[in-house]
C-alpha positions in Angstrom: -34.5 -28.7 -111.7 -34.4 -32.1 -112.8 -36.2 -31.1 -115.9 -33.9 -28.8 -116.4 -30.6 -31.1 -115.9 -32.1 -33.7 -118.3 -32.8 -29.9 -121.4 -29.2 -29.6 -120.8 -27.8 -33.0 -121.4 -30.1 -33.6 -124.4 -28.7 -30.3 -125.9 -25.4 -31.3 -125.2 -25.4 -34.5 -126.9 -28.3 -33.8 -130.0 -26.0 -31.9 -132.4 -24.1 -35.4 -132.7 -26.9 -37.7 -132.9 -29.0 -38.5 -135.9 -32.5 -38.9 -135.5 -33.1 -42.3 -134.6 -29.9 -42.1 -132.3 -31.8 -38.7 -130.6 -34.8 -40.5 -130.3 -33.0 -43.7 -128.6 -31.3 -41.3 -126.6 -34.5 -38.7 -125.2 -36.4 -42.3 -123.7 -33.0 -43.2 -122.0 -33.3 -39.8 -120.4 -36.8 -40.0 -119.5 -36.7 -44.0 -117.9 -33.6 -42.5 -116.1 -35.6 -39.5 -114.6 -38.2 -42.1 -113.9 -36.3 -44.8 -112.0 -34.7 -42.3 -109.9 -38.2 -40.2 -109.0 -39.3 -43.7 -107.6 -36.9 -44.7 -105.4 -36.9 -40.9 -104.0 -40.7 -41.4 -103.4 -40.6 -44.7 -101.8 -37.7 -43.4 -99.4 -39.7 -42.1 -95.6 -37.3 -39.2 -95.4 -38.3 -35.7 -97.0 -35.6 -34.7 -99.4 -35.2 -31.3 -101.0 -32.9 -29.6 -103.3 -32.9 -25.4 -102.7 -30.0 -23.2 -104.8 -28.5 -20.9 -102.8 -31.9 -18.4 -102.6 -33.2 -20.9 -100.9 -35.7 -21.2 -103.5 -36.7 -25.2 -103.7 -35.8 -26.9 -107.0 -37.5 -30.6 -106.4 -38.9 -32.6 -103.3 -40.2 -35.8 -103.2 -43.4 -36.8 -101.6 -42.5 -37.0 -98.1 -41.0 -33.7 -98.5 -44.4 -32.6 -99.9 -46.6 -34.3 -96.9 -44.2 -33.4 -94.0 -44.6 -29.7 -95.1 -48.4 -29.7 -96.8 -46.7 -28.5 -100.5 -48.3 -28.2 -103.5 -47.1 -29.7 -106.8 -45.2 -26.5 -108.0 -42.3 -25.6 -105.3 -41.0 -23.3 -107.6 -41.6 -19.9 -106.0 -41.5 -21.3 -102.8 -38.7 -20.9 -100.3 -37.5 -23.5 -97.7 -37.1 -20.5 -95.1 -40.6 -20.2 -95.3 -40.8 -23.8 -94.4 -38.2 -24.4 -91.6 -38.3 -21.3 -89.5 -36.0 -20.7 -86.3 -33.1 -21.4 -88.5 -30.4 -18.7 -89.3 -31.1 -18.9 -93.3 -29.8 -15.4 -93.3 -26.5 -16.2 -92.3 -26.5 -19.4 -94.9 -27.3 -17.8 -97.6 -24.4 -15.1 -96.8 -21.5 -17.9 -97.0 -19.4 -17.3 -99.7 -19.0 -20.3 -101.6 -16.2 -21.8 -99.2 -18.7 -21.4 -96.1 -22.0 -22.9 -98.1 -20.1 -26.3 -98.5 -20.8 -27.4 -94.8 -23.0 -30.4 -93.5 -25.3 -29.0 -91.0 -28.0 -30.3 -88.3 -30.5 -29.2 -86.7 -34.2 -29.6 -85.0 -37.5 -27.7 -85.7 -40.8 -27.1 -85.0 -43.3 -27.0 -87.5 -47.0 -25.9 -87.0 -48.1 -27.0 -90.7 -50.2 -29.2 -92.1 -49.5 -30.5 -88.4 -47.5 -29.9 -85.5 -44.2 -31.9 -85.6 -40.6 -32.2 -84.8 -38.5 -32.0 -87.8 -34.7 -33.2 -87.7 -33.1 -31.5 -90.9 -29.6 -32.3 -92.1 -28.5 -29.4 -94.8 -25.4 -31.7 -97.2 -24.4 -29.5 -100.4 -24.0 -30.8 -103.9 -20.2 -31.4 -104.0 -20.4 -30.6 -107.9 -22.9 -27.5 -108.0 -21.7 -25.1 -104.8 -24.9 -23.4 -105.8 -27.2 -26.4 -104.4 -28.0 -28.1 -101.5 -29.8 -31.3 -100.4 -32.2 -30.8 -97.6 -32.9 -34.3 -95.8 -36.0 -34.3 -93.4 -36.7 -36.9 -90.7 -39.8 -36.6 -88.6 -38.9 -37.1 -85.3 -42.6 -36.2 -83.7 -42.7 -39.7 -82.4 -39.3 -40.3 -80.7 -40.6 -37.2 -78.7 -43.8 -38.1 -78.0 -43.1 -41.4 -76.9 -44.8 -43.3 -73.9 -43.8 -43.5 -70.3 -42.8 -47.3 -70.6 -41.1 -46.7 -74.1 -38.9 -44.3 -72.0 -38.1 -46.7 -69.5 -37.5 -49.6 -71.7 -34.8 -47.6 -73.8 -33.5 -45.9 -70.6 -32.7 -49.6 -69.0 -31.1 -50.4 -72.3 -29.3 -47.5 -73.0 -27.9 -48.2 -69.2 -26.9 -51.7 -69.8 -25.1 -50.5 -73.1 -23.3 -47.6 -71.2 -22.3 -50.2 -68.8 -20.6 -52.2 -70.9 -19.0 -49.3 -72.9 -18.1 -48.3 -69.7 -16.3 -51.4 -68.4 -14.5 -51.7 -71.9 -13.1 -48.0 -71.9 -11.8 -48.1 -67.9 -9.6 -51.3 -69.3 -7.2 -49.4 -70.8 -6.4 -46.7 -68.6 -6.1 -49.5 -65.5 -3.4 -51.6 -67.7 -1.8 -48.6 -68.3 -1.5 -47.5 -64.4 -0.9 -51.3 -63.1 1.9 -51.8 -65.7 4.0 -48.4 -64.1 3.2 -49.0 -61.3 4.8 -52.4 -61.8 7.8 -50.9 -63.0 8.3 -47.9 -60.5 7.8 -50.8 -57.6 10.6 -53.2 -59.2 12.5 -50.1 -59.8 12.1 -49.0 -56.2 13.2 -52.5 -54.9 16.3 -52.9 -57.0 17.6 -50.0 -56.2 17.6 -49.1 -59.8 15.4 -45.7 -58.6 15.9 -43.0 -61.1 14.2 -40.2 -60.1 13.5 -38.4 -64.1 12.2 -42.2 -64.9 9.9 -42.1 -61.9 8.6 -38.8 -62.4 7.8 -39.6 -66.0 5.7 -42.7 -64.8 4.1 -40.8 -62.3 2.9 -38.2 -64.6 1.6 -41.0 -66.8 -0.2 -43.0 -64.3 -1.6 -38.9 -63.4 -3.0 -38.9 -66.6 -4.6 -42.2 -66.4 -6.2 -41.5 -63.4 -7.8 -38.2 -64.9 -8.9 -40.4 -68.0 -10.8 -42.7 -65.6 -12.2 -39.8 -63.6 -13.3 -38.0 -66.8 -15.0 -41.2 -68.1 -17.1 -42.1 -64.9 -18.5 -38.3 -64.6 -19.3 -38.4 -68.1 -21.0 -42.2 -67.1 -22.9 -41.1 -64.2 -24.0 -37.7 -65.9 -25.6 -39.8 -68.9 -27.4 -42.0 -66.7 -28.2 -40.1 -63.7 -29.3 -36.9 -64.8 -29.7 -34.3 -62.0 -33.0 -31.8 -60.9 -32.5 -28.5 -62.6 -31.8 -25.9 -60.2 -32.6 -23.1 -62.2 -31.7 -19.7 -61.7 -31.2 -15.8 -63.9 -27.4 -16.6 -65.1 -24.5 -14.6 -66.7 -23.5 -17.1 -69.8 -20.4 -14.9 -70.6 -19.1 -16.2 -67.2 -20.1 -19.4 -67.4 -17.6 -19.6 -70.4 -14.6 -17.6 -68.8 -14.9 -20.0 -65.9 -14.4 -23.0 -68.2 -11.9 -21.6 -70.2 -9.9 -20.5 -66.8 -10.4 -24.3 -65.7 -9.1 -25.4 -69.0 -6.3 -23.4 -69.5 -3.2 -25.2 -69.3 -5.1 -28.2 -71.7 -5.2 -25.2 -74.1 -2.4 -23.8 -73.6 -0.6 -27.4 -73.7 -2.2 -27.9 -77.4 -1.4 -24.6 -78.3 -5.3 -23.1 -79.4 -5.9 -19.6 -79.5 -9.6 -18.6 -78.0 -11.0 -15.2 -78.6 -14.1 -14.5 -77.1 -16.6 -12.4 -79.3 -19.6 -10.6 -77.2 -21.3 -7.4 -75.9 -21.1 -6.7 -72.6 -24.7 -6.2 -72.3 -25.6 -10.1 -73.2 -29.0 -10.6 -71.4 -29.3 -13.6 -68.5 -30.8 -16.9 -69.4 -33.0 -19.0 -66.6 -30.7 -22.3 -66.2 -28.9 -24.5 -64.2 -25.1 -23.0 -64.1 -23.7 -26.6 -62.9 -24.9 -28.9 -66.1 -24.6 -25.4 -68.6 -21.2 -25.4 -67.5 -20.8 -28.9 -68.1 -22.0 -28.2 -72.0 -19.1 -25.6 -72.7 -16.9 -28.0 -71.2 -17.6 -30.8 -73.4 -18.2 -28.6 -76.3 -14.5 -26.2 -75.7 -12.8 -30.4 -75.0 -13.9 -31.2 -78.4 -13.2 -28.0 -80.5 -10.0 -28.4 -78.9 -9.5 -31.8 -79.1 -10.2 -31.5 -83.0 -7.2 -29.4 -83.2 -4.2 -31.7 -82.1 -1.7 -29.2 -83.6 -3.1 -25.9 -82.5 -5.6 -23.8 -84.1 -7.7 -21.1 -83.5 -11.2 -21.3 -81.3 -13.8 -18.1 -81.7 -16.7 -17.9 -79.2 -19.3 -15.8 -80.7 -22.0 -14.6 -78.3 -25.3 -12.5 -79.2 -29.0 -12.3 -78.7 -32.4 -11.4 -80.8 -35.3 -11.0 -79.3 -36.1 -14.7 -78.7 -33.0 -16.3 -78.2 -29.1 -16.0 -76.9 -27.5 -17.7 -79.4 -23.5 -19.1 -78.8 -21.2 -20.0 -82.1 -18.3 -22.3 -80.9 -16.1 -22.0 -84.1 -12.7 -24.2 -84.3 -10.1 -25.0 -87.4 -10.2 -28.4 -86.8 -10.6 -31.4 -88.6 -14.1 -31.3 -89.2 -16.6 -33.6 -89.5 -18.1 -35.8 -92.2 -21.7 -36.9 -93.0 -21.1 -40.1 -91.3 -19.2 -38.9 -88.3 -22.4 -36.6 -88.2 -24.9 -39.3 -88.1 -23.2 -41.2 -85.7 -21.7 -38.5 -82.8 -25.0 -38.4 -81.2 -25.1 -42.1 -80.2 -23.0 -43.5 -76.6 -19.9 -45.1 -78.0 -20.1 -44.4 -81.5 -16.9 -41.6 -81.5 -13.9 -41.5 -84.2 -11.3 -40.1 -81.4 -9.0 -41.6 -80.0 -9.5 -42.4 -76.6 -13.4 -41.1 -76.5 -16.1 -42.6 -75.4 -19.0 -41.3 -77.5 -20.9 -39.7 -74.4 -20.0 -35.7 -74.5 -22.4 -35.0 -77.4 -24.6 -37.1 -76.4 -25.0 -35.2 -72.7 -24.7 -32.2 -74.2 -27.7 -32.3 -76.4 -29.5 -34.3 -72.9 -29.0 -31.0 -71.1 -29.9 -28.5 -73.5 -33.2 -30.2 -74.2 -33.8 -30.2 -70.2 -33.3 -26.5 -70.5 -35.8 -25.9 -74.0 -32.5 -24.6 -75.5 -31.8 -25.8 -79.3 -28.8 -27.7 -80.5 -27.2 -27.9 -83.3 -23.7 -28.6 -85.4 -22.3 -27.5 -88.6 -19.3 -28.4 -89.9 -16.7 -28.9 -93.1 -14.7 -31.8 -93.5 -10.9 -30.6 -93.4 -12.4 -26.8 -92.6 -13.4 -27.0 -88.9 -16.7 -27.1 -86.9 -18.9 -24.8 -85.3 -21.2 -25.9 -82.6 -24.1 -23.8 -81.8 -26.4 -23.2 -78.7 -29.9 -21.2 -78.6 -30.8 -20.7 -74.8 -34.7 -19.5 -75.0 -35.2 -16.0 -73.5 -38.3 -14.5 -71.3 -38.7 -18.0 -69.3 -39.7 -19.7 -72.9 -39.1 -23.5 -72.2 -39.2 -26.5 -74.2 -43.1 -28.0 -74.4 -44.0 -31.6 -75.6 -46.7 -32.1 -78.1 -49.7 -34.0 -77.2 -49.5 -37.8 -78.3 
């Protein structure tokens, strides 16, 4: 591709050159391909760039050592490469569709076994290209017992703190009507619309608080999986019943998209319910001025997967990046911790993970609960 880019400019620009100007102009080109060929090749990520067959048009060398290619990519395709990935359903986006930033973890069996985190970010001035960024995660998983305790007692102490800093606000909030409806009270100034107002408030300040020490103590204090053959399709009506006036009140729409023959998955109903919670809260959430929410529900012959599609705001790279860490959120009001349990829990269960979305567009977050008792295995150190 990149030979190909650099054809086109020199064509472009040699019928109004003379010679010595061409020449000048061909070595510019080539130190230009150069330079940027070596800072891609000194980079540890693997980086890719497939067209919209999927077909790869350049890697660098990590790409080439992560996956064991040869030299000449050109007939191969990345969905040979990256498999338990929907490239089907990619590759039919119209051009609208293709333009999304999408993540997602493999598993790769050659040159090695690993664990592949892939992030899928399109060419903004070619909607017929794609940039494939791979990050071998092998090692995070693999990691020793005391390496797990270590981060664990530091990921505690940074919840902690979070913790302490986001139950702040809500307190101030309750102590300062309270203040008010008790001055109110005792100057006989009691007006009961005013005090009904402040108690709603100080109602809503108290489910704040509630809502951030669950989400606290569920990061830090995971339970025992009680697993047993459940119906996913009711898992999601029960949350959506237990939601409904929150959607209702920000006026979102949900249709529910599914066969009534979906087949049970071996999990823990509690902590799955407590995924389409956090995932429905944020879909919804994302759409402050109502919108639309699909739930798409349907199974192969190794997987149930679930599509939770909303018209929100979307997401941007950076926002991607950074939603997976405690305390690093851009709502208002969050915490940083939904995502972050919701990926905890679905890696308990072997299920996969993943988010795709378009900035301004909406997001879909998508779940792949293993069928046949297939659960998630470690690779030997």
């Amino acid at each position: 591709m990149a030979k190909q880019k650099i054809l086109e400019r020199f064509i472009f620009k040699s019928d109004d050159l003379d010679p010595a100007s061409r020449q000048a102009y061909i070595l510019k080109l080539a130190k230009e391909r150069g330079f940027f060929s070596t800072i891609f090749n000194t980079i540890e990520e693997g980086i890719m760039v497939v067209d919209r067959r999927l077909k790869i048009q350049y890697c660098n060398e990590a790409a080439q050592q992560m996956l064991g290619l040869p030299e000449d990519t050109q007939n191969i395709r990345v969905s040979q490469l990256l498999q338990g990935v929907d490239w089907r359903r990619i590759v039919d986006m119209d051009s609208n569709e293709w333009i999304k930033v999408a993540r997602q973890e493999v598993e790769i069996c050659y040159p090695e076994p690993r664990f592949l985190q892939f992030y899928l970010v399109p060419y903004p001035e070619d909607t017929q290209l794609a940039a494939v960024i791979l990050r071998d995660v092998t090692e995070t998983r693999s990691c020793t017992v005391k390496k797990l305790e270590d981060e664990t007692a530091n990921a505690v102490s940074l919840l902690a703190a979070g913790v302490a800093h986001e139950i702040g606000n809500p307190l101030n909030s309750l102590y300062l009507n309270l203040q008010i409806l008790e001055k109110s009270i005792a100057g006989n100034q009691f007006d009961l619309k005013d005090a009904a107002e402040m108690v709603g408030i100080c109602k809503k300040e108290v489910e704040r608080l509630d809502s951030i020490i669950h989400r606290f103590l569920g990061s830090v204090r995971p339970k025992d999986l009680k697993l047993e053959p459940v119906d996913i399709s009711k898992l999601i009506v029960e949350v959506l019943t237990f939601m409904r006036y929150e959607i209702e009140g920000r006026q979102v729409e949900v249709k529910c998209h599914w066969s009534d023959n979906l087949p049970p998955v071996n999990a823990d109903p509690e902590q799955i319910k407590q995924v389409f919670y956090n995932i429905i809260r944020n879909a919804v959430q994302a759409m402050p001025n109502g919108g639309n929410l699909n739930i798409f529900g349907f199974a192969d012959e190794d997987f149930l997967n679930l599509e939770f599609t909303d018209s929100g705001s979307g997401i941007t790279p950076l926002e991607l990046t950074n939603m997976f860490k405690a305390f690093k959120t851009g709502k208002s009001g969050g915490n940083g911790l939904g995502t972050m349990i919701i990926e905890r829990i679905c890696r308990e269960h072997g299920a996969e993970f993943g988010v795709e979305s378009q900035p301004g567009k909406g997001t879909t977050f998508c779940v792949r609960f293993p069928l046949h008792a297939k659960r998630f295995r470690m690779l030997p150190q």
